[in-house]
HTML snippet that shows the backbone in 3Dmol.js (N, CA, C, O; Angstrom):
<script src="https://3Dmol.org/build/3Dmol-min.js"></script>
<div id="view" style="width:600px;height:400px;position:relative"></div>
<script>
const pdb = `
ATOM      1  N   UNK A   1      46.425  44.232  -7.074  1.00  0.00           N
ATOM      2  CA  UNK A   1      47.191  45.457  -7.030  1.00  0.00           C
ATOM      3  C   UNK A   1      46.974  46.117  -5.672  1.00  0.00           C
ATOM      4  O   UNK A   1      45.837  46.162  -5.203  1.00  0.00           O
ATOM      5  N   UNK A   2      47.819  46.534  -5.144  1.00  0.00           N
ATOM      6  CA  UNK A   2      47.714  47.266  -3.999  1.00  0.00           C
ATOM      7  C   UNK A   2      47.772  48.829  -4.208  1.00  0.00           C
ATOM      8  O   UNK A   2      48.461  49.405  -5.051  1.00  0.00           O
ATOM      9  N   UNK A   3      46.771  49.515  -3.126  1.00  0.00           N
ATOM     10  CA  UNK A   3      45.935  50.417  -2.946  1.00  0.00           C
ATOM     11  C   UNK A   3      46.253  51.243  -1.366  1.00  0.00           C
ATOM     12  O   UNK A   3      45.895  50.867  -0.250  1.00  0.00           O
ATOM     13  N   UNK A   4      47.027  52.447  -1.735  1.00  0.00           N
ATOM     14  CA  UNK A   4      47.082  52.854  -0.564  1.00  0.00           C
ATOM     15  C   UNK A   4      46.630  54.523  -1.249  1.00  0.00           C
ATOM     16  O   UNK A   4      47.259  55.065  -2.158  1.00  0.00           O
ATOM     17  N   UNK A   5      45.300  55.171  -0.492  1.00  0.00           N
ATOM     18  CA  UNK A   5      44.699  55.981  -1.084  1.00  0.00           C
ATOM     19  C   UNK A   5      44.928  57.263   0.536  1.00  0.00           C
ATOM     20  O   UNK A   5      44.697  57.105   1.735  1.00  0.00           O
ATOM     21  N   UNK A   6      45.352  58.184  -0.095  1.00  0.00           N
ATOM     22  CA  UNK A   6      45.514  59.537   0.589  1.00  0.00           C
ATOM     23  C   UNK A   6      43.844  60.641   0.608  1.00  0.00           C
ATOM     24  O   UNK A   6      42.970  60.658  -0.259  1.00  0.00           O
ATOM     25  N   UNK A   7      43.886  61.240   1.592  1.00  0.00           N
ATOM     26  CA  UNK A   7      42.749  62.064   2.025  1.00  0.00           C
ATOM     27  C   UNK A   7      42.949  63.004   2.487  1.00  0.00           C
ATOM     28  O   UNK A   7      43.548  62.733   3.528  1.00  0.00           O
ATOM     29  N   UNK A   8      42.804  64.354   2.377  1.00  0.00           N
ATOM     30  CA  UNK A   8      42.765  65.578   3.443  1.00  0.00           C
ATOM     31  C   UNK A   8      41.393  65.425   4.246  1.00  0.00           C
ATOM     32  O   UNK A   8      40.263  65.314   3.770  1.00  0.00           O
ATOM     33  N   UNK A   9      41.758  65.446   5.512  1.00  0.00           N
ATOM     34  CA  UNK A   9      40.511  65.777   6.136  1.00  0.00           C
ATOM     35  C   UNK A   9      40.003  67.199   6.463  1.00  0.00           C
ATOM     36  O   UNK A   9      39.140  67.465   7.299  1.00  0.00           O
ATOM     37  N   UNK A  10      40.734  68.159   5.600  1.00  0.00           N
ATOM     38  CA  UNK A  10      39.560  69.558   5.681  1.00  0.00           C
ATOM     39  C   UNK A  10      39.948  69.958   4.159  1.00  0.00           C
ATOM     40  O   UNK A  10      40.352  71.023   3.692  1.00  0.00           O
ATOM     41  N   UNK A  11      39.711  68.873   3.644  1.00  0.00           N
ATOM     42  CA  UNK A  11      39.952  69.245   2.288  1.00  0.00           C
ATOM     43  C   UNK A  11      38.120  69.207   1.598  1.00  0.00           C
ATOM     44  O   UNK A  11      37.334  68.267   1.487  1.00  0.00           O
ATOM     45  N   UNK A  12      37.970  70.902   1.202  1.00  0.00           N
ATOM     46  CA  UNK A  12      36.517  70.873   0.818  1.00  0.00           C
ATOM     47  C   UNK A  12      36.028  70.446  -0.411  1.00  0.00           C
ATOM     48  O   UNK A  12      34.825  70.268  -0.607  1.00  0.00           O
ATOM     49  N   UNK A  13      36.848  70.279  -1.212  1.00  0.00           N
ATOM     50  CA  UNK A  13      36.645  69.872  -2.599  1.00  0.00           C
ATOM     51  C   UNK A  13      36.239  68.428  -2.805  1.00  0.00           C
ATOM     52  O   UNK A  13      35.354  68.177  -3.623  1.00  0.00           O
ATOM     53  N   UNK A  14      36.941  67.277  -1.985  1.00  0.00           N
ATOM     54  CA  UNK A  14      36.523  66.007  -2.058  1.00  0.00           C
ATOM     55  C   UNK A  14      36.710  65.977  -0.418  1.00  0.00           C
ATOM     56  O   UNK A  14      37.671  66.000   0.351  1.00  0.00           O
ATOM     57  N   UNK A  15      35.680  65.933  -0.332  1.00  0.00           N
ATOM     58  CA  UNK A  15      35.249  65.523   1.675  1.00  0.00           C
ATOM     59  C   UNK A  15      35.768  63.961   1.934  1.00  0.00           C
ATOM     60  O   UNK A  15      35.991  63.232   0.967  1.00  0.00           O
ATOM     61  N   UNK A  16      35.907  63.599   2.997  1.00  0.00           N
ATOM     62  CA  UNK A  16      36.987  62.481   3.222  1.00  0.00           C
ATOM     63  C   UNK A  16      35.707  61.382   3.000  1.00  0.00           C
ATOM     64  O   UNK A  16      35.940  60.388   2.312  1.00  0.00           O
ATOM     65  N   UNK A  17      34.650  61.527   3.459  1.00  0.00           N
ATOM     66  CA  UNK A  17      32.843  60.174   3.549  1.00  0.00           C
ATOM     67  C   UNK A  17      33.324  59.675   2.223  1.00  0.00           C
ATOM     68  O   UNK A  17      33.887  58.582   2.179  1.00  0.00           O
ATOM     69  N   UNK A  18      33.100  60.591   0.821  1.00  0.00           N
ATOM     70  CA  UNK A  18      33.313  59.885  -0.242  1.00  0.00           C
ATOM     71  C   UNK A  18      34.647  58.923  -0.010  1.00  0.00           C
ATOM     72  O   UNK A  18      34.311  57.871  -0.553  1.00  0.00           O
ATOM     73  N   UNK A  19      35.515  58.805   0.332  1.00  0.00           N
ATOM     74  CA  UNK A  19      36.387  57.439   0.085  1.00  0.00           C
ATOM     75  C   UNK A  19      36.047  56.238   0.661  1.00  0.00           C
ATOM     76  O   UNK A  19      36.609  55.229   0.238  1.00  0.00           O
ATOM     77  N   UNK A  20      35.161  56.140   1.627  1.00  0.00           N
ATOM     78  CA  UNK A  20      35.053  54.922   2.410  1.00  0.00           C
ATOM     79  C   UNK A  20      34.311  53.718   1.525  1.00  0.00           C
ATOM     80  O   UNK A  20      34.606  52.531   1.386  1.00  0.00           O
ATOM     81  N   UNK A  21      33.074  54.634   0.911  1.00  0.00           N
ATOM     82  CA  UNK A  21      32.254  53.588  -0.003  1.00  0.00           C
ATOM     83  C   UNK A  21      33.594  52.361  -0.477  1.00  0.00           C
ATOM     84  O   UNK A  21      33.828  51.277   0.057  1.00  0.00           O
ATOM     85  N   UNK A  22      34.449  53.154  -1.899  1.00  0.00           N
ATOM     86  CA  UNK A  22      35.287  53.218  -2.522  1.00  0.00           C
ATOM     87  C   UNK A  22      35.876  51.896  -2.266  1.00  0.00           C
ATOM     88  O   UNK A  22      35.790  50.812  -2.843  1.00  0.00           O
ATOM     89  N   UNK A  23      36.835  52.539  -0.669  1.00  0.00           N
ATOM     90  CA  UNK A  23      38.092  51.848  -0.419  1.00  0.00           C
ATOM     91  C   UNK A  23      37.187  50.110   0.502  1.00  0.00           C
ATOM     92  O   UNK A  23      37.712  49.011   0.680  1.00  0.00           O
ATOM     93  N   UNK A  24      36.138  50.448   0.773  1.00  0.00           N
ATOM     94  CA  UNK A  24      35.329  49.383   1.234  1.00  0.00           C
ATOM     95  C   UNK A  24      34.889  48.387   0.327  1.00  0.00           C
ATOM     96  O   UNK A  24      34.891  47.178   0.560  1.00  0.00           O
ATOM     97  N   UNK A  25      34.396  49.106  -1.034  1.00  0.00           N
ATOM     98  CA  UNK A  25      34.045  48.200  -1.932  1.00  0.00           C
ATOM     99  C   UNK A  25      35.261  47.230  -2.729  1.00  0.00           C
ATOM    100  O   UNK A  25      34.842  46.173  -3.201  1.00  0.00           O
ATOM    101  N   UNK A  26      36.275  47.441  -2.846  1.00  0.00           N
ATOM    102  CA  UNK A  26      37.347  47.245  -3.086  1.00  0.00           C
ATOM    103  C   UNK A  26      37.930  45.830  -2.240  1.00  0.00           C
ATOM    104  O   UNK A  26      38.298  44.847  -2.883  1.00  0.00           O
ATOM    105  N   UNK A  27      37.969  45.861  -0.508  1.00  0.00           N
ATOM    106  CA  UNK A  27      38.052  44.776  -0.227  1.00  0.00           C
ATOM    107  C   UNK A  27      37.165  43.781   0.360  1.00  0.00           C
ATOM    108  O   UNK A  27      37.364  42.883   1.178  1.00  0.00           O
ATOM    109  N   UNK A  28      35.834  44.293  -0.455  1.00  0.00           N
ATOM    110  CA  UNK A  28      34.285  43.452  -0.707  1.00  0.00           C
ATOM    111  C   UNK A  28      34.971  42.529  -1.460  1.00  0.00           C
ATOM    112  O   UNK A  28      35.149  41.389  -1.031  1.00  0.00           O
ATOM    113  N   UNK A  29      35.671  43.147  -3.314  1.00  0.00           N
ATOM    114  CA  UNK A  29      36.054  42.578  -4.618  1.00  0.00           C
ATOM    115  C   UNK A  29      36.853  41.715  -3.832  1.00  0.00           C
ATOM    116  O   UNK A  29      37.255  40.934  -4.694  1.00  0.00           O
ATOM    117  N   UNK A  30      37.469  41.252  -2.497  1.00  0.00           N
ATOM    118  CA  UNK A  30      38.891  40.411  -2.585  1.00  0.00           C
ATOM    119  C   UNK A  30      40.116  41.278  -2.756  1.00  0.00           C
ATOM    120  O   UNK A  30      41.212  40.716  -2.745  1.00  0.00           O
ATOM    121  N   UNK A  31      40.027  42.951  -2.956  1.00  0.00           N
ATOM    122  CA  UNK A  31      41.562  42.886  -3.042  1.00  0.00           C
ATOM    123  C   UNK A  31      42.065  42.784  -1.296  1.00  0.00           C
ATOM    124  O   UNK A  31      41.341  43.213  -0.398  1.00  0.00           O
ATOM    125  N   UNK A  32      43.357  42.170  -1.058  1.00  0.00           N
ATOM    126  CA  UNK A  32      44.192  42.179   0.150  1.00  0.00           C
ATOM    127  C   UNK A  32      44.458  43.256   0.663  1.00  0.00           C
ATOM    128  O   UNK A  32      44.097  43.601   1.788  1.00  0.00           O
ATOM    129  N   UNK A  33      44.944  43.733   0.096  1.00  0.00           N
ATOM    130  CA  UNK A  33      45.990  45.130   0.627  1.00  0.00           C
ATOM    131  C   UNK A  33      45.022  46.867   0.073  1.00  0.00           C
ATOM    132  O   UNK A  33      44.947  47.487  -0.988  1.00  0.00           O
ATOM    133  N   UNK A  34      44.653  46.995   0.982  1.00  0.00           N
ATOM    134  CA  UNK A  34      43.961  48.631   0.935  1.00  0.00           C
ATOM    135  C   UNK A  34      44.559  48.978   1.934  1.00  0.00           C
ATOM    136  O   UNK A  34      44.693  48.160   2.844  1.00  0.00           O
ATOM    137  N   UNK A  35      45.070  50.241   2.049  1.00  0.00           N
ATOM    138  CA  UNK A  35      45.175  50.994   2.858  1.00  0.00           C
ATOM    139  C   UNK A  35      44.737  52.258   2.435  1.00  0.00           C
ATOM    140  O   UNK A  35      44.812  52.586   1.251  1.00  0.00           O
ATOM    141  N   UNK A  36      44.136  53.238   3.596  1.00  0.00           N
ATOM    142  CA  UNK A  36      43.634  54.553   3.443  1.00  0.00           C
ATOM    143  C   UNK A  36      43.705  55.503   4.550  1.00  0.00           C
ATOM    144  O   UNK A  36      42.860  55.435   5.442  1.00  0.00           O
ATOM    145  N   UNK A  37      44.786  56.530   4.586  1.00  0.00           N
ATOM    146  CA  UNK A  37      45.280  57.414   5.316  1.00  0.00           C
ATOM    147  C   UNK A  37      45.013  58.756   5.617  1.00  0.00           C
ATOM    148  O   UNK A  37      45.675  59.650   5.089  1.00  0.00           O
ATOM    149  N   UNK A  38      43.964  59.027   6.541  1.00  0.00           N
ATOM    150  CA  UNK A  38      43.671  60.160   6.249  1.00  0.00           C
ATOM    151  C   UNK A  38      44.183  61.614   7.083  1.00  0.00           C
ATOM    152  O   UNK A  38      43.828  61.826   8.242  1.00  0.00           O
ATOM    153  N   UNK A  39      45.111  62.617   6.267  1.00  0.00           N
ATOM    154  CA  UNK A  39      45.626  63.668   6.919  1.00  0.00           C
ATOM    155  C   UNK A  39      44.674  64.691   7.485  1.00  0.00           C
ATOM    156  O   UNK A  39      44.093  65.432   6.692  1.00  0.00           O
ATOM    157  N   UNK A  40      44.448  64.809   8.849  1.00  0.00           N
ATOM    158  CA  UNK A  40      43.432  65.112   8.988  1.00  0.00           C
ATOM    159  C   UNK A  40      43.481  66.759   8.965  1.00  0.00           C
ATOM    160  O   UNK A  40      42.514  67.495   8.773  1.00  0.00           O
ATOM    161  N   UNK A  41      44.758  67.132   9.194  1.00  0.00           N
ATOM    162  CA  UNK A  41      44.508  68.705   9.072  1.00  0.00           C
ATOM    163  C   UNK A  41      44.965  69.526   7.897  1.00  0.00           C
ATOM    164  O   UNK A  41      45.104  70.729   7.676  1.00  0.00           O
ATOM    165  N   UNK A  42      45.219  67.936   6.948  1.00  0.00           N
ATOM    166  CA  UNK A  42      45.673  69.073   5.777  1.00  0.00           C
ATOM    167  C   UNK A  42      44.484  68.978   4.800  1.00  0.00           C
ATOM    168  O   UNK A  42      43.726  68.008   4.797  1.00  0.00           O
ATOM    169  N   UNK A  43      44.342  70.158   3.872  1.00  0.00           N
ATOM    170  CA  UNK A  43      43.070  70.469   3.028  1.00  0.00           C
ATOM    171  C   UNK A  43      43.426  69.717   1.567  1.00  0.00           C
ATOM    172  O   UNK A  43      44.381  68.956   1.722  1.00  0.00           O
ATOM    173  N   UNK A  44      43.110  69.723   0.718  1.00  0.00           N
ATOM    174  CA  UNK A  44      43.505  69.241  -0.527  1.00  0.00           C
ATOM    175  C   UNK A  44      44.469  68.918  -1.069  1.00  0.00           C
ATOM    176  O   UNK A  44      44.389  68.057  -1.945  1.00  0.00           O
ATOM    177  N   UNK A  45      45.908  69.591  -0.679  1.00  0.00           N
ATOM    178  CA  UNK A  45      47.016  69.184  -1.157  1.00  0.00           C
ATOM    179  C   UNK A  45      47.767  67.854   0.078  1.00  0.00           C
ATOM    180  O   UNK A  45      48.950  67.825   0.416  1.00  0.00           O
ATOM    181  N   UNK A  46      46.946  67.122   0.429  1.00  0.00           N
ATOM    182  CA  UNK A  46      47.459  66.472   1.058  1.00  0.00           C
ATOM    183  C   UNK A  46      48.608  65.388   0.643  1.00  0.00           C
ATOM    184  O   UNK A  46      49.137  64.772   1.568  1.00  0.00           O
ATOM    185  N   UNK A  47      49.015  65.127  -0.668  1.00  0.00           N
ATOM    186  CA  UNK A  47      50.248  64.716  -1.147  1.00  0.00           C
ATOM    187  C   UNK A  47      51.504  65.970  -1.036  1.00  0.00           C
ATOM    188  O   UNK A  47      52.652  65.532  -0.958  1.00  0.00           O
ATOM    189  N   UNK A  48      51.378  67.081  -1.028  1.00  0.00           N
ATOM    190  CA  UNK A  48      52.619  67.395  -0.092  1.00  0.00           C
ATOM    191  C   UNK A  48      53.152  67.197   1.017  1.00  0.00           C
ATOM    192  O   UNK A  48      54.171  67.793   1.363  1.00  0.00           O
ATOM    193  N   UNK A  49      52.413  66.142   1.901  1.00  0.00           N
ATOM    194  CA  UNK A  49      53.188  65.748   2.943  1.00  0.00           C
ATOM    195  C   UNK A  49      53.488  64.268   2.491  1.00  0.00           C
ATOM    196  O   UNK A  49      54.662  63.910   2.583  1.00  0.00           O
ATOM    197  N   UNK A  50      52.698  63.500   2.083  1.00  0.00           N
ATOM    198  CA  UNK A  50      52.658  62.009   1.659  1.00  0.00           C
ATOM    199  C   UNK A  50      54.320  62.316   0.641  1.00  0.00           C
ATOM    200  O   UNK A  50      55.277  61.836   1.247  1.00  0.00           O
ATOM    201  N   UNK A  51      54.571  62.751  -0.217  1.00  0.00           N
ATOM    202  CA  UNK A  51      55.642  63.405  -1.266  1.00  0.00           C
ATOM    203  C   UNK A  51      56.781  63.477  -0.399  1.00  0.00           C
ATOM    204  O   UNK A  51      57.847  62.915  -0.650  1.00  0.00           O
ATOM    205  N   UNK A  52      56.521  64.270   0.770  1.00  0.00           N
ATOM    206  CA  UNK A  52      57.630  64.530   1.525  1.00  0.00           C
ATOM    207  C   UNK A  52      58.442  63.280   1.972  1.00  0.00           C
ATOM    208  O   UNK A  52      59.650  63.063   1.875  1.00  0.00           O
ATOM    209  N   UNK A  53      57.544  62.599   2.437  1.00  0.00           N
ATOM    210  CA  UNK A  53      58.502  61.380   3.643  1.00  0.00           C
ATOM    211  C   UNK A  53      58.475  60.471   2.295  1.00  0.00           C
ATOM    212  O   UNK A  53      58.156  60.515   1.107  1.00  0.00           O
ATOM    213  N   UNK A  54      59.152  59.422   3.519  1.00  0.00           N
ATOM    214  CA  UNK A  54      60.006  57.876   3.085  1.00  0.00           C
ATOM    215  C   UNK A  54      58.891  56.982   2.871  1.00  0.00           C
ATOM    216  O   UNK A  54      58.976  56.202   1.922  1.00  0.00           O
ATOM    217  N   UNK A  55      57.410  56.964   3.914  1.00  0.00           N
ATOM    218  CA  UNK A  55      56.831  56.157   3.605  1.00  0.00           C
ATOM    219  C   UNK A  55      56.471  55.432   2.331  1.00  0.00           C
ATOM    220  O   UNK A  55      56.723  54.299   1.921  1.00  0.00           O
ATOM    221  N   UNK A  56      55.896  56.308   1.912  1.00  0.00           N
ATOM    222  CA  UNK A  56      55.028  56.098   0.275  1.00  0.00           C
ATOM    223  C   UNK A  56      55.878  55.384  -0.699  1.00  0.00           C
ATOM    224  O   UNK A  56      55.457  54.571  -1.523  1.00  0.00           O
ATOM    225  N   UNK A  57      57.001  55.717  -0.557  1.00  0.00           N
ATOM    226  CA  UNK A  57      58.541  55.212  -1.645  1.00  0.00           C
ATOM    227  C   UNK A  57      58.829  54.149  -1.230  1.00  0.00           C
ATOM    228  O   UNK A  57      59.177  53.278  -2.027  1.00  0.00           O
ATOM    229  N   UNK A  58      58.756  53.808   0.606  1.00  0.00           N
ATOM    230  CA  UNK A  58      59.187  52.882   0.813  1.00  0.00           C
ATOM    231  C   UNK A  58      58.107  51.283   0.626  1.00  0.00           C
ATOM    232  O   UNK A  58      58.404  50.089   0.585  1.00  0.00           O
ATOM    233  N   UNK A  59      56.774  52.047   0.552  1.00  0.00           N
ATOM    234  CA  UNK A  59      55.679  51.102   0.516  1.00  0.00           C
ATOM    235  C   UNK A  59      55.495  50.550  -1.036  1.00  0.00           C
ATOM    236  O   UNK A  59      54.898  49.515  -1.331  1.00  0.00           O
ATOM    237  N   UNK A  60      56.195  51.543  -2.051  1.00  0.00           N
ATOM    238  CA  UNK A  60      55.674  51.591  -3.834  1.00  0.00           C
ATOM    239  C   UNK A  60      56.411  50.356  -3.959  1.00  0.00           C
ATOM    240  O   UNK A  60      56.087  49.289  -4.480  1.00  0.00           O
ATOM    241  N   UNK A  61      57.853  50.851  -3.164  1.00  0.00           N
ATOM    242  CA  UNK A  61      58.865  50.054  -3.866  1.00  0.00           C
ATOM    243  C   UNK A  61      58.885  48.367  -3.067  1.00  0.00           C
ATOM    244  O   UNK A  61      59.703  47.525  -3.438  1.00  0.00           O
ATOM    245  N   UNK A  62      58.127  48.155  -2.244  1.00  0.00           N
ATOM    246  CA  UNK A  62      57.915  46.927  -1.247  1.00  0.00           C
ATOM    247  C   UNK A  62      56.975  45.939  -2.330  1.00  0.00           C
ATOM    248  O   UNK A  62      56.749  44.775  -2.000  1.00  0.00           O
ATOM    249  N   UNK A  63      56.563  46.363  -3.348  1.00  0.00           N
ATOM    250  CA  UNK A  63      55.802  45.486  -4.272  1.00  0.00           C
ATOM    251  C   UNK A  63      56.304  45.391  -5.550  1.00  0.00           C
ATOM    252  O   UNK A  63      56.798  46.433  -5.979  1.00  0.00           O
ATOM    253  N   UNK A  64      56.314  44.601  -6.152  1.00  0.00           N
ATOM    254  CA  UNK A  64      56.321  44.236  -7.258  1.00  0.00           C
ATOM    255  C   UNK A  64      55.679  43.187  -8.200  1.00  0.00           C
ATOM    256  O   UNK A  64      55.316  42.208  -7.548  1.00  0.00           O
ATOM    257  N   UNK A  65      55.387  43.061  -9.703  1.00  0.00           N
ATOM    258  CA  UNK A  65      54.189  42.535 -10.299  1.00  0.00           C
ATOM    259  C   UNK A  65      54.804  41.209 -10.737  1.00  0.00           C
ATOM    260  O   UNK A  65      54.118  40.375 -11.328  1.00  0.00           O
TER     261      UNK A  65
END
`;
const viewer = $3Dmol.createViewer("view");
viewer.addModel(pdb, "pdb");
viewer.setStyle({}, {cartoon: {color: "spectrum"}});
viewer.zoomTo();
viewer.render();
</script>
């Protein structure tokens, strides 16, 4: 399954360090496809910009099971 994981980087609630373990251990397991993007000036709601654009829709819809 592919993994593309969003981050605020002044987001204080979940600090961006915690994802690396995560998204690292992940393609330890063998998965292929991680990606991890981190917005660096937006705080927690950083899926209102990810929401906004084409990317994310265009990346969901680029896979299938």
């Amino acid at each position: 399954m592919a993994v593309w994981c969003f981050a605020g980087g002044r987001d204080p609630a979940v600090p961006v360090k915690y994802f690396y373990d995560g998204m690292n251990r992940l393609e330890q397991l063998g998965h292929r496809e991680v990606r991890f993007t981190v917005e660096e000036d937006m705080n927690h709601d950083a899926w209102t910009r990810v929401y906004a654009g084409d990317d994310i829709y265009r990346w969901m819809l680029s896979h299938s099971r």
